[in-house]
N, C-alpha and C positions, 0 to 999 in steps of 0.2 A: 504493500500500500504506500504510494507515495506521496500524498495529502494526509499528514496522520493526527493533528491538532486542528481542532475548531477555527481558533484565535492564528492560525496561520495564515495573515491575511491583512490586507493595510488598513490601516484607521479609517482614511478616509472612506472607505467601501459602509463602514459600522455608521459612521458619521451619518454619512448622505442618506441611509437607510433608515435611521433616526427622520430624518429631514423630512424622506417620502413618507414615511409613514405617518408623522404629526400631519403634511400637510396633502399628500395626494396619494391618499390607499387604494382609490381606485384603477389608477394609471395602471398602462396595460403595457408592456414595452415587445421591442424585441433587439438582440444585440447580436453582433457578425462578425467573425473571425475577418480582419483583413490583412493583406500581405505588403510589406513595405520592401519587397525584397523578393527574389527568387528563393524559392525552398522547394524539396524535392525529400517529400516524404518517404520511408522505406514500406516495404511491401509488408502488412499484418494492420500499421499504426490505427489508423481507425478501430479497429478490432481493440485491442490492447486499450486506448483511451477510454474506450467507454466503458470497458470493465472496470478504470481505472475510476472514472465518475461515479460508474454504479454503485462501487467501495464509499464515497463520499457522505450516502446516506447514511453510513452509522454515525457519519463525525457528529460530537456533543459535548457544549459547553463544560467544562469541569468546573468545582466548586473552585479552583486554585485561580482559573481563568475568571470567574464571575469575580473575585474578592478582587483583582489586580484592576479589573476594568472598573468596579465600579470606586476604586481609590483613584486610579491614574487617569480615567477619561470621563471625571463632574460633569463635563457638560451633558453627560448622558443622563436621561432621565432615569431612573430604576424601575420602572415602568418596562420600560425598552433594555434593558438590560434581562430581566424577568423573563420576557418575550425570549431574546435572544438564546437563552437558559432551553427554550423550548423549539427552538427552529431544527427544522431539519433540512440537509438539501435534496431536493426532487431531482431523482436523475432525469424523468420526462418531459424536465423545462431545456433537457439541453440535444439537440438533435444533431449528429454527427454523420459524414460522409467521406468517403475516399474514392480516388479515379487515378488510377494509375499514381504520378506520387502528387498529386493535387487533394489538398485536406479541404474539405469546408465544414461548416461548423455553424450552429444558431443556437442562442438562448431564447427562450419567448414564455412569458407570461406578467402574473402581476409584477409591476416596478418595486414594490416594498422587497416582495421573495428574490427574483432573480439578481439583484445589485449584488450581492455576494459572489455571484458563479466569477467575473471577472478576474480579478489576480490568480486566484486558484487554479484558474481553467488555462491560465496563462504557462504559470510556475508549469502546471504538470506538463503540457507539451512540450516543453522546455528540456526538463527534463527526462521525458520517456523517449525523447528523438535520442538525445546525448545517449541514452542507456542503450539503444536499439540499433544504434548505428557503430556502439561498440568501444565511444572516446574514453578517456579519463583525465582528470582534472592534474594539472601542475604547478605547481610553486602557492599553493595557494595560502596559505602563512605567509609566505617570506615576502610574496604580494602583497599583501592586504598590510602586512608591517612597515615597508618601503612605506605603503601609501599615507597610513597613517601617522607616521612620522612627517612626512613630507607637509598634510597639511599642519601640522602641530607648528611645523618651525616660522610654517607662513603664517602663523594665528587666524587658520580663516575656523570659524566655527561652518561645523557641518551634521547633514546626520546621512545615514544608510535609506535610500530610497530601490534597493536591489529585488525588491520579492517580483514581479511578474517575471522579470526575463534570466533569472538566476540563472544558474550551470544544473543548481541542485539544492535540496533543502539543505545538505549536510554541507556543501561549500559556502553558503551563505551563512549555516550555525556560525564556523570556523570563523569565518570575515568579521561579522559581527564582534564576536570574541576578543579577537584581535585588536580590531578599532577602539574599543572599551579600554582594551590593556593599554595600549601605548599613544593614545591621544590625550589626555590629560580632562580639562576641560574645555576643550574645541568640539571633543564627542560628544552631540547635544541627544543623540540616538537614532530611532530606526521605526520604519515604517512600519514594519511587523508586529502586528500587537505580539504573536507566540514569543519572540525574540527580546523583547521590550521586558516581558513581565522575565523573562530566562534569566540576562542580567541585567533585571533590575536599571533599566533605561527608561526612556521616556518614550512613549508610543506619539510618531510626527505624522500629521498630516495635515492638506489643506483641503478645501472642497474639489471633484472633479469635473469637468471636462462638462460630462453629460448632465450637469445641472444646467447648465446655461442652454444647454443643447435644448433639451424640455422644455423651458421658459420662451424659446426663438421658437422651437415647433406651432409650441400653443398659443404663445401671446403677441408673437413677430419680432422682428428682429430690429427693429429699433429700438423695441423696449424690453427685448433681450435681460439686457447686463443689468437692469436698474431693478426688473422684477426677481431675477433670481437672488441678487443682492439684498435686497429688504426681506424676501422671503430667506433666506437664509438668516438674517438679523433676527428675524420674529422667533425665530427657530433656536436659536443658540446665545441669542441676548448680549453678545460681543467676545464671546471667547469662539476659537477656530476663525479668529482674524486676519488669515492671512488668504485674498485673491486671486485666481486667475483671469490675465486680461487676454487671451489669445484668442478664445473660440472664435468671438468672432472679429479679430486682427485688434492688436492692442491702441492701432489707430482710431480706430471705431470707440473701442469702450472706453478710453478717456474723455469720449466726445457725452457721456452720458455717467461717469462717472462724479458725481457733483462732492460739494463743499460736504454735506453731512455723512455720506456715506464715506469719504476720501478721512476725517476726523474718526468715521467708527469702527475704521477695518484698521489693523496694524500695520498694511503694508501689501505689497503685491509680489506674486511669483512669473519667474520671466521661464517662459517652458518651450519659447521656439523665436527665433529670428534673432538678429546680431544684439548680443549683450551689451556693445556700447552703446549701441543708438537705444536701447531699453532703457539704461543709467540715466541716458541724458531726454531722455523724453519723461519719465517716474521723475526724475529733479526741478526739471523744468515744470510739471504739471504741480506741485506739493510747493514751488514757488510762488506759481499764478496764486495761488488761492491760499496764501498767507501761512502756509503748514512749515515748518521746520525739517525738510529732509532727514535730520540727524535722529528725527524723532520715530521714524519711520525706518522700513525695513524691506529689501528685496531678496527674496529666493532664488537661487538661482539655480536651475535643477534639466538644462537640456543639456547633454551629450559631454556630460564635463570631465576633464583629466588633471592632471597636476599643473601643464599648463595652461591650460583653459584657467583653471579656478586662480595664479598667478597673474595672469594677464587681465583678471577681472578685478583684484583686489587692487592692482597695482593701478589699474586707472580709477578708483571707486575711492582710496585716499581718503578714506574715513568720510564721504560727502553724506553717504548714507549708511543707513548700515548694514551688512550682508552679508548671508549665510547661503549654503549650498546644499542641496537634495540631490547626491550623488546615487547612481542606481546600476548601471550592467558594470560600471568598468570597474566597481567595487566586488557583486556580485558573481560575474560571467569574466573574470580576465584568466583562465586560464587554460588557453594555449589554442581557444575553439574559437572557429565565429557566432556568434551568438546569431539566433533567428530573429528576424526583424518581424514584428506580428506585434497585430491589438487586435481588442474586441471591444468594441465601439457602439454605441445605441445606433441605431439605425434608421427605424419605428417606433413611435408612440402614437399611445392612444389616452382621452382624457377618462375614459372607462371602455371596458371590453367591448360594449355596442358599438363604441364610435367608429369611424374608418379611420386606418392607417395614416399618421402625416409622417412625411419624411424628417428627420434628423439629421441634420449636417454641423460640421465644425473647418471651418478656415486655418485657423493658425496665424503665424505671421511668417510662413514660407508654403509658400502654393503649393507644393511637392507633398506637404503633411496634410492637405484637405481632404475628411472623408465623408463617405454618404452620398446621395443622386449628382449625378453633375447638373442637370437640369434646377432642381434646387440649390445646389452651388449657386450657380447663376443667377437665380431670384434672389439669393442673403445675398450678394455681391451688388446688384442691381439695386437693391434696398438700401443697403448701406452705403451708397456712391465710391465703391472700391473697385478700381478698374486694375490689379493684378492679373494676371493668369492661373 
């Protein structure tokens, strides 16, 4: 069994479920395996995976997991925590296929249940490809010690953002481990709740992707970023402060990010396009409107390495302040190419009667846009963003 703990799974998934279910239990979704990459499945893998889901329905909260969440993540109601004590996962929300080495894959049912299948459904293709095609993992201490040192000496505070695209749960225990021992106080912790409560870290997330995604479905895409933002407010009352501005291009949601909301979030995460123009556009914007940069905070969490997160600190000069959500190259650096894969909302519905609307996210790099293109087109058209 390669999913063997409940709580192996990012915060933010527990979060946003929290979210849906206060405010849209009836939401209907559906979510899809997409490919950022050539992969080339081996001959059984479908077979193997869904055994490997069907295993998934024993997983169940433990009393160790309930004490740790409901001390380290307050913002949860105990309500919802209770609940969570009683979930189980349905393997017939998740539909799987293979065609020669072409995988496809869909989640579909209610928004409350299925927001869990993501990370999990991620990690384990992850790792049952690595298993099935016969790799094994290298230097992965002497890795993760390098790394951790490296950012210690830069003082950049960070945490471990590696569970979807790991190597493996067991290289990712190690990393983790690792980064604990030899970062001192710059280790702020790790996305994994399982790993958080193991040692004794802090369990990091922000809200996802597909929050905004739902909010542009239903309510359009102007008013996108300001409903999902209030609604998440009403929801969490100011703690889980920290934003993403990408879905739909970080151009657009400053444009509707205002004075009270920009006071009630801590700070924003930069999760695609060029990190300086990110710095100096979050600087400039928290200037306009009388805020103190210093006071405020940016994430920075796309495709980061040693020199990535150097060349970010070193032009950042204390103006703001900032932290880094490191994920495969912590996770996955050992010696493979990791698989480039999401699973993405695609469908929603505002209850099961409704019809299908499509789901789309932009980014602030045309290449990471997913969901219909035709609806690409109308949020682009909407938004007066003339990219490709």
């Amino acid at each position: 069994m390669i999913i063997k703990h409940f709580s192996d799974n990012d915060l933010y998934k527990f979060s946003v479920m929290h979210a849906i279910q206060r405010l849209y239990p009836w939401a209907y979704v559906r979510y899809d395996l997409i490919y950022r990459g050539e992969n080339n499945f081996p001959p059984g893998f479908a077979a193997r995976l869904e055994e490997e889901i069907r295993k998934m329905a024993t997983l169940k909260m433990t009393k160790e997991e309930k004490k740790f969440i409901l001390k380290r993540c307050y913002f949860l109601d105990p309500f919802f925590v209770d609940f969570l004590e009683g979930y189980k996962y349905d393997p017939e929300e998740v539909h799987v296929s293979q065609e020669g080495g072409k995988l496809s894959l869909y989640v579909e049912g209610y928004w409350y249940r299925t927001v869990l299948w993501e990370v999990p459904l991620i990690a384990l293709i992850s790792e049952l490809y690595f298993e099935m095609i016969g790799s094994r993992p290298k230097d992965v201490e002497t890795k993760a010690k390098e790394k951790a040192l490296g950012l210690k000496d830069m003082q950049a505070d960070y945490s471990e953002f590696g569970t979807r695209r790991r190597y493996s749960f067991d290289v990712q225990d190690k990393v983790v481990k690792v980064l604990k021992e030899n970062s001192g106080s710059y280790f702020k912790g790790t996305s994994n709740v399982y790993l958080a409560m193991k040692y004794d870290t802090i369990p990091i997330g922000t809200m996802p992707h597909e929050w905004f995604m739902y909010h542009g479905a239903l309510f359009g895409y102007r008013s996108a970023n300001i409903k999902a933002l209030e609604a998440w407010v009403d929801v969490f009352q100011g703690s889980l402060g920290i934003t993403l501005t990408d879905t739909y291009t970080t151009q657009s949601f400053f444009k509707s990010f205002n004075l009270k909301l920009a006071k009630l979030f801590d700070g924003v995460r930069c999760d695609s396009g060029n990190p300086i123009d990110f710095i100096e556009q979050t600087i400039n914007f928290y200037k306009e409107h009388r805020i103190d940069p210093t006071s405020k905070t940016i994430v920075f969490s796309d495709s980061l390495n040693l020199a990535e997160v150097k060349k970010i600190r070193e032009y950042v000069k204390g103006r703001i302040h900032d932290t880094y959500g490191i994920g495969t190259y912590l996770s996955n650096d050992v010696g493979v190419k990791p698989l480039n894969i999401v699973i993405k909302l695609t469908h929603v519905k505002e209850t099961p009667k409704d019809e299908y609307l499509s789901a789309v996210k932009l980014s602030d790099v045309s290449g990471k846009n997913t969901g219909d293109k035709k609806e690409i087109n109308i949020s682009k058209l909407t938004l007066g963003l003339d990219y490709d």
